[in-house]
MMTF fields as JSON, N, C-alpha, C and O atoms, coordinates in Angstrom:
{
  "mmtfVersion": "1.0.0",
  "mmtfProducer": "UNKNOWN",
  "numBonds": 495,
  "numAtoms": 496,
  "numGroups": 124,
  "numChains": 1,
  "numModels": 1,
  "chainsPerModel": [1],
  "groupsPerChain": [124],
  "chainIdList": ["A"],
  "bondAtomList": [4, 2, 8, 6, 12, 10, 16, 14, 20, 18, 24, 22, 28, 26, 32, 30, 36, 34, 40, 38, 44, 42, 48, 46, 52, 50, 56, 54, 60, 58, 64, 62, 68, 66, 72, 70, 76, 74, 80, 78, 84, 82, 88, 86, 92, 90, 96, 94, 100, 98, 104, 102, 108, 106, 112, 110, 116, 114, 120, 118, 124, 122, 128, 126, 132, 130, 136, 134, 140, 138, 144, 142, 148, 146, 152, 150, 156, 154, 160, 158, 164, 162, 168, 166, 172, 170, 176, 174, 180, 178, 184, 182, 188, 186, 192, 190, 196, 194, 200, 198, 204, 202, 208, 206, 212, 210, 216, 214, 220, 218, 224, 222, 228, 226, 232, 230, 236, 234, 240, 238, 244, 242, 248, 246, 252, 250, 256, 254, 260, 258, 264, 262, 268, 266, 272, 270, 276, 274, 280, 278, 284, 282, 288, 286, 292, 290, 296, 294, 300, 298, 304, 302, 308, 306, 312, 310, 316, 314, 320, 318, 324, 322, 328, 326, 332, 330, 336, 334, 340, 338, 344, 342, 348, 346, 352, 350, 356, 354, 360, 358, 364, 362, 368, 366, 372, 370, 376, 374, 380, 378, 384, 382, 388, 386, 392, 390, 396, 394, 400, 398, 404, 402, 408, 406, 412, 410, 416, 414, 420, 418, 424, 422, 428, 426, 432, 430, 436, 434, 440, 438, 444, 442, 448, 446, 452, 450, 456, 454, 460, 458, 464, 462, 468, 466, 472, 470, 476, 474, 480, 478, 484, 482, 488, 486, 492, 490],
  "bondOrderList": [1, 1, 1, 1, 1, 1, 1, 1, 1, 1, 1, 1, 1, 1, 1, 1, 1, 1, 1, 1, 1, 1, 1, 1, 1, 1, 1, 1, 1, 1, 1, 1, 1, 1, 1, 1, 1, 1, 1, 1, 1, 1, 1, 1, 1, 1, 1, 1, 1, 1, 1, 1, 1, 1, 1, 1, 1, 1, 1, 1, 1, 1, 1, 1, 1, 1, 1, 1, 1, 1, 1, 1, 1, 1, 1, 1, 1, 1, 1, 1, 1, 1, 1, 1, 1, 1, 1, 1, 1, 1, 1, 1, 1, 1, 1, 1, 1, 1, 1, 1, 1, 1, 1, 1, 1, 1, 1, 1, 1, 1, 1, 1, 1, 1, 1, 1, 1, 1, 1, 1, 1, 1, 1],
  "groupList": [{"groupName": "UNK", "atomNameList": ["N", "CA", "C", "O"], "elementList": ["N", "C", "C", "O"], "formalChargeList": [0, 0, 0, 0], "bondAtomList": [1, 0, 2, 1, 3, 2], "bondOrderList": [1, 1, 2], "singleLetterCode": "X", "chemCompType": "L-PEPTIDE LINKING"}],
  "groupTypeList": [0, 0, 0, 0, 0, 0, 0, 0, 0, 0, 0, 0, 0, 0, 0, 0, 0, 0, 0, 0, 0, 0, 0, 0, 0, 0, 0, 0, 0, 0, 0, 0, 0, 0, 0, 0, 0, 0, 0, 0, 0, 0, 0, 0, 0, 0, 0, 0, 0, 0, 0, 0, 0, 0, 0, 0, 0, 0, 0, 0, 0, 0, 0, 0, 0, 0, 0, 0, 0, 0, 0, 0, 0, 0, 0, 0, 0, 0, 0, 0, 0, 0, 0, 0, 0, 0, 0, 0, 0, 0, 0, 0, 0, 0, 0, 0, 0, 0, 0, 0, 0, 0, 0, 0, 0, 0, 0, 0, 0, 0, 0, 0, 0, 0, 0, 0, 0, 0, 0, 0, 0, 0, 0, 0],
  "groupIdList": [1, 2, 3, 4, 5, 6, 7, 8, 9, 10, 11, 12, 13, 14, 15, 16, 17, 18, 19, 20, 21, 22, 23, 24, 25, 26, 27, 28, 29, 30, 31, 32, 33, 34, 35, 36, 37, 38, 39, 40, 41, 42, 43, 44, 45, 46, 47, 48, 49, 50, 51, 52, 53, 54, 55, 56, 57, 58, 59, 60, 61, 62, 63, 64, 65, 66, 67, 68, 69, 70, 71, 72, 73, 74, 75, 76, 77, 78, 79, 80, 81, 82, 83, 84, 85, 86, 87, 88, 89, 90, 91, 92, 93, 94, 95, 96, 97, 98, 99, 100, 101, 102, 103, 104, 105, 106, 107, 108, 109, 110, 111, 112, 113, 114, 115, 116, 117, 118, 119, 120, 121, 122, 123, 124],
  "secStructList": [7, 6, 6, 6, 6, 6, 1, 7, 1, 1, 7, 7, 7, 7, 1, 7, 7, 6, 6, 7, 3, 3, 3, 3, 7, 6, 6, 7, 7, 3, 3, 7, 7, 6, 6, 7, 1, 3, 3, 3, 3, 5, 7, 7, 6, 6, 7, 3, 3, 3, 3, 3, 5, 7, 7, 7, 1, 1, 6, 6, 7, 3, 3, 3, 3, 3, 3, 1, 5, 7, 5, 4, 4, 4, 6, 7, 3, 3, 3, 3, 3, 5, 1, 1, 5, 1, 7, 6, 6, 6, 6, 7, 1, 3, 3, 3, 7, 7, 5, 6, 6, 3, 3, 3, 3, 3, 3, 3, 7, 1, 1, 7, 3, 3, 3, 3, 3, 3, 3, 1, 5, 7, 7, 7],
  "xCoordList": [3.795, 3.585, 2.204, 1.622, 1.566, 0.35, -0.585, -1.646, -0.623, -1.487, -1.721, -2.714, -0.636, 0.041, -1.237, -1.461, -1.923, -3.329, -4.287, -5.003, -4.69, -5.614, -6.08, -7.246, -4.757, -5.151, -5.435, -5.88, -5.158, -5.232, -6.573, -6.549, -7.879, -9.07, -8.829, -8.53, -8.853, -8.667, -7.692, -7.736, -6.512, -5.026, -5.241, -6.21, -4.627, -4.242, -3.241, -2.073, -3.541, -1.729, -1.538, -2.323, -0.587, -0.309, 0.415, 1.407, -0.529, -0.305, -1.46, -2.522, -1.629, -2.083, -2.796, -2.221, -4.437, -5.142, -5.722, -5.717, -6.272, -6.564, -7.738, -8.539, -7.942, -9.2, -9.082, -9.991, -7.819, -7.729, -7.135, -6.763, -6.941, -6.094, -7.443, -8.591, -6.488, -7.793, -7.352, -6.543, -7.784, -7.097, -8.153, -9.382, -7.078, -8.168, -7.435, -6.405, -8.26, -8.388, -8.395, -8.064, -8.81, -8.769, -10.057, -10.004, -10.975, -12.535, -12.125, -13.052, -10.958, -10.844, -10.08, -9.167, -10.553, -9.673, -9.78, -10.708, -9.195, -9.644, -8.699, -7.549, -9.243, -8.515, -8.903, -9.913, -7.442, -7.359, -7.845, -7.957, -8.04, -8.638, -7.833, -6.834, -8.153, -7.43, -7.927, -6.879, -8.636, -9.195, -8.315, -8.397, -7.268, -6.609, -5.214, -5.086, -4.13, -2.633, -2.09, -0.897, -2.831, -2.235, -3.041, -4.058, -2.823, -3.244, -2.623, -1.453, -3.161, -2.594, -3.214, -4.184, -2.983, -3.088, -2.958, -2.107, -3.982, -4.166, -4.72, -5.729, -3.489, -4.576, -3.829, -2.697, -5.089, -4.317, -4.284, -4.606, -3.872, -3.259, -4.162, -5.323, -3.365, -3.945, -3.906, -3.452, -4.101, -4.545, -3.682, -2.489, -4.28, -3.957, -4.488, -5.452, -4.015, -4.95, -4.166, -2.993, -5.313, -4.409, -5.321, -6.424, -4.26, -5.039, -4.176, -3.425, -4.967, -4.731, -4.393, -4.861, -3.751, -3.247, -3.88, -3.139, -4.621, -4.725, -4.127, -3.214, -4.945, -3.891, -4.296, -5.295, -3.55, -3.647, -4.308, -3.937, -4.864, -5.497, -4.627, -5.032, -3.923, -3.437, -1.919, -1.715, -0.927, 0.507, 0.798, 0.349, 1.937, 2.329, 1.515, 1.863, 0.59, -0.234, 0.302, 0.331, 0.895, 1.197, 0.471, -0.719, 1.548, 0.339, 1.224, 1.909, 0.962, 1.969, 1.117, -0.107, 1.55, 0.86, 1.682, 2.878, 1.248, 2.094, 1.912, 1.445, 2.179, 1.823, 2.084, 3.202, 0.79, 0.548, 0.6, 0.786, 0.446, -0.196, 0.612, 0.459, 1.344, 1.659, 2.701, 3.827, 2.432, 3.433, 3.663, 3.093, 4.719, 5.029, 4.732, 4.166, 5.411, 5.697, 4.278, 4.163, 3.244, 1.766, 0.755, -0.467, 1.979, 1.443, 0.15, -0.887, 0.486, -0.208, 0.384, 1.486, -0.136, 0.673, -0.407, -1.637, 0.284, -0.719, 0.075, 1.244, -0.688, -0.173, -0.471, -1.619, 0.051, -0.32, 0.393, 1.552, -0.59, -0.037, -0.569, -1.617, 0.889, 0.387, 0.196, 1.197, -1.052, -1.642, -0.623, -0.563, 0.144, 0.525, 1.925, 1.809, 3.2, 4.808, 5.516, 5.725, 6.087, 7.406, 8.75, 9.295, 9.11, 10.22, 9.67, 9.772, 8.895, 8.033, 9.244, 9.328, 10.097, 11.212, 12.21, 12.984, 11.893, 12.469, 11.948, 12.204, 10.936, 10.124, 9.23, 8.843, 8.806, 8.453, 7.086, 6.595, 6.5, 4.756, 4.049, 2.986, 4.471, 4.236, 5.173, 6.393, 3.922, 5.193, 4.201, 2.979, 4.913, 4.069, 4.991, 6.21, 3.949, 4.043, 3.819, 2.69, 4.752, 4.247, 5.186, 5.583, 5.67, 5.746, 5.48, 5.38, 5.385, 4.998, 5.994, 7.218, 5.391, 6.265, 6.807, 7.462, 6.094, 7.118, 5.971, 4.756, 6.949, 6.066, 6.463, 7.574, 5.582, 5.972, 5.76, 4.83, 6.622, 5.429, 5.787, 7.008, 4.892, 4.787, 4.11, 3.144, 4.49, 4.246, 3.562, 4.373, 2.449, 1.829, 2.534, 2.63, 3.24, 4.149, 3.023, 3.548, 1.458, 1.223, 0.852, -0.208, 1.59, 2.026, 1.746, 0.84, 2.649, 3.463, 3.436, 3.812, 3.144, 3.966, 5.128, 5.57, 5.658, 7.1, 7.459, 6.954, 8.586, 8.518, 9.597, 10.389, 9.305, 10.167, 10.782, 11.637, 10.329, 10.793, 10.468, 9.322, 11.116, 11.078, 11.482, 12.614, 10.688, 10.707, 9.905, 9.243, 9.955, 9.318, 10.038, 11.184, 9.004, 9.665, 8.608, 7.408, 9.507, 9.042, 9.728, 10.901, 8.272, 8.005, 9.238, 9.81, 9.319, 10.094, 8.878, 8.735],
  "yCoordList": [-29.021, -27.983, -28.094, -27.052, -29.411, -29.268, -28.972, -28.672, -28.933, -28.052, -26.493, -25.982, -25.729, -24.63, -23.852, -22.799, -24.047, -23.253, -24.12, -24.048, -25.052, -25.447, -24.591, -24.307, -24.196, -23.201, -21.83, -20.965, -21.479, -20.323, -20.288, -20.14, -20.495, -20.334, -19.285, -19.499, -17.917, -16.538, -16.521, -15.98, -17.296, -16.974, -16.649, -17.236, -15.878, -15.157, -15.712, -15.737, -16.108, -16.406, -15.185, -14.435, -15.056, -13.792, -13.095, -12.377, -13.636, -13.303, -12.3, -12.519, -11.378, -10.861, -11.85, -12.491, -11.979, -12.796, -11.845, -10.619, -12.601, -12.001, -11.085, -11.642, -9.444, -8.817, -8.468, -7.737, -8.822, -8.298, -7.038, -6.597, -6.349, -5.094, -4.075, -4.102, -3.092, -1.647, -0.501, -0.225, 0.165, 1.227, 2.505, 2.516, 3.755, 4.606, 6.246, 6.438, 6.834, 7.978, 9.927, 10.155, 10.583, 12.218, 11.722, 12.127, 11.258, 11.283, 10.139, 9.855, 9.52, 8.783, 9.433, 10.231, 9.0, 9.122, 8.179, 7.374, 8.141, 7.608, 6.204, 6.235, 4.786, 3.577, 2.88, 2.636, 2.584, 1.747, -0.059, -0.678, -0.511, -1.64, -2.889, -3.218, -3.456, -4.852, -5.772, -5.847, -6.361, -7.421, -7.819, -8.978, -6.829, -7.286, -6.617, -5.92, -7.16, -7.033, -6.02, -5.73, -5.616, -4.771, -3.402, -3.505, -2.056, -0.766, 0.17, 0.519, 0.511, 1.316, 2.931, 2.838, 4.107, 5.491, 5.892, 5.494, 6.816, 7.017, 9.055, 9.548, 9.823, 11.048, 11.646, 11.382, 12.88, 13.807, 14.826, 15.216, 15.65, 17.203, 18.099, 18.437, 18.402, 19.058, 17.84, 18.211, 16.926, 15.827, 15.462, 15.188, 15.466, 15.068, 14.481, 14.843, 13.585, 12.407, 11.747, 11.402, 11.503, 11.026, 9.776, 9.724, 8.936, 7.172, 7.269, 8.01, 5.832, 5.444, 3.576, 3.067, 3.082, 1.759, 0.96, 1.007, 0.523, 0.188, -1.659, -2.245, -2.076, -3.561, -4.106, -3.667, -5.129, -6.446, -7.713, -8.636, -7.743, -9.33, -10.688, -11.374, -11.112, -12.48, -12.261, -11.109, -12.843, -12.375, -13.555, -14.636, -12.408, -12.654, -11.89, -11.966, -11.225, -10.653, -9.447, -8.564, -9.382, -8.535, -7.291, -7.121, -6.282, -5.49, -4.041, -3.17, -4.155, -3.425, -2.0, -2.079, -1.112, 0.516, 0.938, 1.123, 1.103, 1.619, 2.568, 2.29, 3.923, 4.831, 5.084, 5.135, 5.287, 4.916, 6.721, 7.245, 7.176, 8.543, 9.67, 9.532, 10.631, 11.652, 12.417, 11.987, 13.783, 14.563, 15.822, 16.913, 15.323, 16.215, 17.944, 18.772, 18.092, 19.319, 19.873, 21.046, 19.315, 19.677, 19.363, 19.216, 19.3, 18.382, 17.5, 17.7, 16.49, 15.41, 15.1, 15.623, 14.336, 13.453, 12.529, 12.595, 11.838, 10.461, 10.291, 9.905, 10.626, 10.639, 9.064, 8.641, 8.728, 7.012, 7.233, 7.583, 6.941, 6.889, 4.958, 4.329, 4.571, 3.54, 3.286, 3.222, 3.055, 2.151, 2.021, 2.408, 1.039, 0.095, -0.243, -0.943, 0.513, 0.338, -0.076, 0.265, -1.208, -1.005, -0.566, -0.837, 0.225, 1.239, 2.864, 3.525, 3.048, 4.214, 5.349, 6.337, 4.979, 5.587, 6.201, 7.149, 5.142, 5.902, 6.245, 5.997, 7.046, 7.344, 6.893, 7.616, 5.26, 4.922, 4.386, 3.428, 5.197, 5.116, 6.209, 6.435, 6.99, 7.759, 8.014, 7.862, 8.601, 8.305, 8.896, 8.778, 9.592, 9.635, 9.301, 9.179, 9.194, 8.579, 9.909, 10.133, 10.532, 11.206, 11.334, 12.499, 10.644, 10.373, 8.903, 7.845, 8.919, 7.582, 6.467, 6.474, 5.748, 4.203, 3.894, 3.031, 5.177, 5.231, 4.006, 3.874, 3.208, 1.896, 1.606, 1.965, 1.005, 0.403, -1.3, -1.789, -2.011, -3.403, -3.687, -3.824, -3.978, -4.286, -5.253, -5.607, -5.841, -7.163, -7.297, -7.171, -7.489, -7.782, -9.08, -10.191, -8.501, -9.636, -10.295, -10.74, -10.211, -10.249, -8.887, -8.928, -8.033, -6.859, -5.29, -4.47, -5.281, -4.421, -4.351, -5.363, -3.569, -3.529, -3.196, -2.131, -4.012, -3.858, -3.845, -4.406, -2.939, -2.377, -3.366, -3.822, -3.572, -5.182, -4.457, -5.054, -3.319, -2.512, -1.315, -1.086, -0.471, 1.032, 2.088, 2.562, 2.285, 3.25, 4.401, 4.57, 5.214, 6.032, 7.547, 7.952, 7.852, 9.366, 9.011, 9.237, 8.468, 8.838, 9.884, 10.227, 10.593, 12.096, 11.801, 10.776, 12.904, 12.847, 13.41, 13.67],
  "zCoordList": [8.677, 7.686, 7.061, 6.761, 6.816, 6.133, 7.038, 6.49, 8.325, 9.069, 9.078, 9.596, 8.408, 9.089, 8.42, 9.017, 7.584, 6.515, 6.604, 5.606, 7.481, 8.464, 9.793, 10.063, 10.666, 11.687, 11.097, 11.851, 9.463, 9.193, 8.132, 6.91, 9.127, 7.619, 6.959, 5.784, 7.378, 6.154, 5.276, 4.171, 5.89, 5.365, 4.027, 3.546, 3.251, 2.02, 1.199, 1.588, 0.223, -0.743, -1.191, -1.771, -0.924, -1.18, -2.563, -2.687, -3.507, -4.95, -5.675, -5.091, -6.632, -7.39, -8.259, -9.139, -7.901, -8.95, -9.964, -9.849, -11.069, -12.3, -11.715, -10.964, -12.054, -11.539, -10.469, -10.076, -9.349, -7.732, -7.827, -6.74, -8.762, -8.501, -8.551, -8.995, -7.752, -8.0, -7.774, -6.888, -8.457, -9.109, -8.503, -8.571, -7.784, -7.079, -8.089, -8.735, -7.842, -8.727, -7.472, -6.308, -8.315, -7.494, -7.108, -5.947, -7.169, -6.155, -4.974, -4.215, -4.761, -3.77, -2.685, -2.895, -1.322, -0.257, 1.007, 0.938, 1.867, 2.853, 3.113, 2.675, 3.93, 3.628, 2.533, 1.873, 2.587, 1.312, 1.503, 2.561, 0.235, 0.573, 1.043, 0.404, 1.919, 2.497, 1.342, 0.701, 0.799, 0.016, -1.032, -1.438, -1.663, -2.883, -2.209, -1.202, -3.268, -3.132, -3.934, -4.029, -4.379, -5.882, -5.933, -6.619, -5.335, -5.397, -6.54, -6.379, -7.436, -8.176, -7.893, -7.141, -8.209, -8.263, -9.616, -10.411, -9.846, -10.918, -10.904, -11.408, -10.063, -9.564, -10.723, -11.126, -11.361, -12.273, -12.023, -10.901, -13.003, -12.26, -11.469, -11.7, -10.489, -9.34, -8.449, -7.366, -8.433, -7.09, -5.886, -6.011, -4.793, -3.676, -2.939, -2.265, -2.936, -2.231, -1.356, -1.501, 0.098, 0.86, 1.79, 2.335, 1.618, 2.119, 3.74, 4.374, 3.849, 5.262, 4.716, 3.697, 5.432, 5.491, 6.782, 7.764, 6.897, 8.224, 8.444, 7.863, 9.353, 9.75, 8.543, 7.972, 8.03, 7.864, 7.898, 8.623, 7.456, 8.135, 8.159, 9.098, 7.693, 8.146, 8.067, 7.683, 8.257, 8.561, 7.019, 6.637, 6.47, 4.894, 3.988, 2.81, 4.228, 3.114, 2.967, 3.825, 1.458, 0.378, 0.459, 0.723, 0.138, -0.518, -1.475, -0.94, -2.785, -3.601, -3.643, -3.752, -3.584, -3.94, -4.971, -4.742, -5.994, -7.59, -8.325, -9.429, -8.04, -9.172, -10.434, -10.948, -11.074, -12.651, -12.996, -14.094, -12.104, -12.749, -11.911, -10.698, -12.25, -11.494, -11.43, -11.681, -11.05, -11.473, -10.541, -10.563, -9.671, -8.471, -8.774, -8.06, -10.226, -10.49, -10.653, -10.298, -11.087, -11.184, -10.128, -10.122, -8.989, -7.652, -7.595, -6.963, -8.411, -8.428, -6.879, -6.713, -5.677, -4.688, -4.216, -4.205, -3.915, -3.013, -1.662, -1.65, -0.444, 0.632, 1.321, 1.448, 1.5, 2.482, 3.922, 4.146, 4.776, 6.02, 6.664, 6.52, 7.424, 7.84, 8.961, 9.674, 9.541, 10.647, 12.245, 13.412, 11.051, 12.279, 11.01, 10.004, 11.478, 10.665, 11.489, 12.653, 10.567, 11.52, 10.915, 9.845, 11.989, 11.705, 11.132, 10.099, 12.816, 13.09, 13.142, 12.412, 14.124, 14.567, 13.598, 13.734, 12.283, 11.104, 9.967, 8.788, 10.694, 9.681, 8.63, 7.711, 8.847, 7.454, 7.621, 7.024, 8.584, 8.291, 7.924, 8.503, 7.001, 6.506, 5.06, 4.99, 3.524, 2.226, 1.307, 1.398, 0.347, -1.058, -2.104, -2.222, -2.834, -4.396, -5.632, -6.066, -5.995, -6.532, -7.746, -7.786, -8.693, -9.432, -10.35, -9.728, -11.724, -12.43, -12.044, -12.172, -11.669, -11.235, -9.62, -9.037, -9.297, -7.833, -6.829, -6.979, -5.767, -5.8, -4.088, -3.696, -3.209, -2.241, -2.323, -2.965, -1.68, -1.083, -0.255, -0.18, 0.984, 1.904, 2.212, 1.536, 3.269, 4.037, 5.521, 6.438, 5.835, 6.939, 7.627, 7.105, 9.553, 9.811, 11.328, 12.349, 11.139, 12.169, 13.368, 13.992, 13.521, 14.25, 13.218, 13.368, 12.39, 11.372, 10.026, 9.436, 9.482, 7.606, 7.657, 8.089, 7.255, 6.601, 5.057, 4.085, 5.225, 3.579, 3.542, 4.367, 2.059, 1.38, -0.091, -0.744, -0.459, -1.607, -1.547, -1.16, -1.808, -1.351, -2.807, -2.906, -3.586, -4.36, -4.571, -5.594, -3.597, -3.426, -2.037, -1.844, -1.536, -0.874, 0.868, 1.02, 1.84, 3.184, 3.514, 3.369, 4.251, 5.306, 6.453, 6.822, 6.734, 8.213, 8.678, 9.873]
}
């Protein structure tokens, strides 16, 4: 076991450090950042915004998406599409967030994100 983050120089702990969160807004789009664990949304009325998830870098790395801001009915939405899901087949690489608090986290297994908490709305 005390080798096991010897073969892994990048490896990630996969916790929320003080200052790693980041918070994207209506002027953002595009992928979202690998570097931190903690994505928050913050779009206001009118916004639609739509991210991309792409891989992972090391297998175990976290990654929470949390909306702070939003309001379906004023179609606020945050569209996230992922990369590389597993459990394509059922739909769950693709999702928005479009209400306050609505939250994913997911887990990089190597391969895949896998959703580990699911409060939120996947697309068919």
């Amino acid at each position: 076991m005390a080798d096991a983050n010897n073969n892994k120089p990048g490896h990630i702990f996969p916790l929320v450090l003080k200052g790693a969160a980041v918070e994207l807004g209506n002027s953002d789009d595009g992928d979202l950042p690998l570097d931190t664990s903690f994505v928050s949304f913050n779009i206001t009325a009118g916004g639609s915004n739509t991210f991309n998830l792409k891989d992972g870098k090391v297998p175990g790395q976290l990654m929470v998406l949390y909306c702070e801001n939003a309001d379906n009915g004023n179609s606020h939405i945050v569209r996230i599409t992922i990369e590389s899901a597993l459990g394509v087949a059922d739909n769950l690489d693709e999702f928005r967030l479009q209400q306050p608090d609505e939250s994913v986290t997911l887990m990089w297994n190597g391969e895949a994100w896998m959703p580990l908490q699911i409060n939120c709305t996947f697309t068919s």
